[in-house]
C-alpha angles and dihedrals in degrees: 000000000000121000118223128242109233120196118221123207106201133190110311082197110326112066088205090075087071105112129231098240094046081057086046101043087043093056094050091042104119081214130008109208106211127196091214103017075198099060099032078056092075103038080057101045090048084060094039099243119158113185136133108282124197125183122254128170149138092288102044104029095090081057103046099030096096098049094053091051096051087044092057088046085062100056106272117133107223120190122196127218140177134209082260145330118026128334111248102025103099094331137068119298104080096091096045090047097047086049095048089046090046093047095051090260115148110242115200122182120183125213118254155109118007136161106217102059096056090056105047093047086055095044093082091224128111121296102175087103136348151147138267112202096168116207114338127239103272095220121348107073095349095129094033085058085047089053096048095045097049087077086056110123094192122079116271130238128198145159121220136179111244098242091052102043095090092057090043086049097057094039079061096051090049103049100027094035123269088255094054100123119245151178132210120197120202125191099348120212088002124111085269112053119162142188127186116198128195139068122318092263088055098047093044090055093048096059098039082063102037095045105231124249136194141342103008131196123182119202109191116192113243116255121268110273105250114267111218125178116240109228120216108238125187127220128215085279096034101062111135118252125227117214 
């Protein structure tokens, strides 16, 4: 009988938002995967879990993928993990999960610690609906996606490294408007949590002047739905009529 691949959110900062059931399902796991075996040690060791723990991560998990499947397929539980936040959303996790869905495997992922909820709740903007975008290109097609996304009505999610969040915070401003409203979101769930309000200008210039550290998320508002003038127009019964 196959096993199941069960995906893990862990602590984003506080140690204490990690759930009950992700502990439990982590100490009966037949085998944890781990994006940095180094950092996942000492999240186990705080909750006292002691399994067999492999490495898989964005370099090696083409090459592991199939093992683990087939793994799974002989009645081993495997549970995945991330340095922090969610497997899958902007780390490892999407190709072993697509390969366990497409070969019958049951995928479980449990809810849990992200980063990007939190920041877009506390942003003040709208959450209805939006957008997560992740972390940009770097280069190829990185101001053709700008262009593109500055015609986005939802609100807009991204990650960003801190050393790179000034220069990402004036492309915005270039391509979205200066005044388009914003919210960066610094260490969240850690002692120092921070989050800057304003436009993008006014962001940009706080930080270029509070250099950044830390886990960042950007929320960016959606632009204004175009206003466009209705025109009266007249039928064949409806011509207006001069005096």
């Amino acid at each position: 009988m196959a096993g199941k691949l069960y995906i893990v959110p862990t602590p984003v900062g506080n140690l204490d938002d990690m759930t009950i059931r992700a502990v439990k399902v982590l100490q009966e796991a037949d085998l944890i995967l781990a994006e940095d075996t180094r950092t996942s040690s000492v999240l186990l060791k705080h909750f006292d879990i002691h399994r067999p723990l492999q490495s898989h991560h964005k370099f090696n998990e083409h090459q592991t993928v199939q093992l683990v499947k087939e793994r799974i397929l002989g009645g081993l539980n495997v549970a995945l993990i991330s340095d922090a936040g969610t497997p899958g959303i902007s780390d490892p996790g999407f190709l072993l999960a697509r390969t366990c869905a497409e070969e019958g495997i049951e995928v479980q992922t449990l809810p849990g610690a992200t980063a990007c909820i939190p920041a877009i709740v506390s942003s003040g903007l709208p959450c209805d609906r939006f957008a997560f975008e992740g972390f940009l290109p770097q280069k190829k097609g990185r101001q053709t996606h700008l262009q593109e996304l500055s015609r986005e009505t939802r609100t807009m999610v991204f990650y960003e490294s801190p050393f790179r969040l000034v220069k990402t915070l004036d492309q915005f401003a270039e391509f979205f408007g200066p005044e388009r409203p914003c919210s960066v979101a610094r260490e969240i769930s850690k002692v120092h949590e921070e989050h800057r309000r304003g436009t993008l200008a006014q962001v940009a210039d706080w930080f270029r002047e509070h250099e950044p550290k830390g886990e960042i998320v950007i929320v960016v508002g959606g632009a204004p739905p175009e206003k466009t003038q209705k025109k009266k127009r007249y039928g064949p019964s409806e011509e207006s009529e001069e005096e």
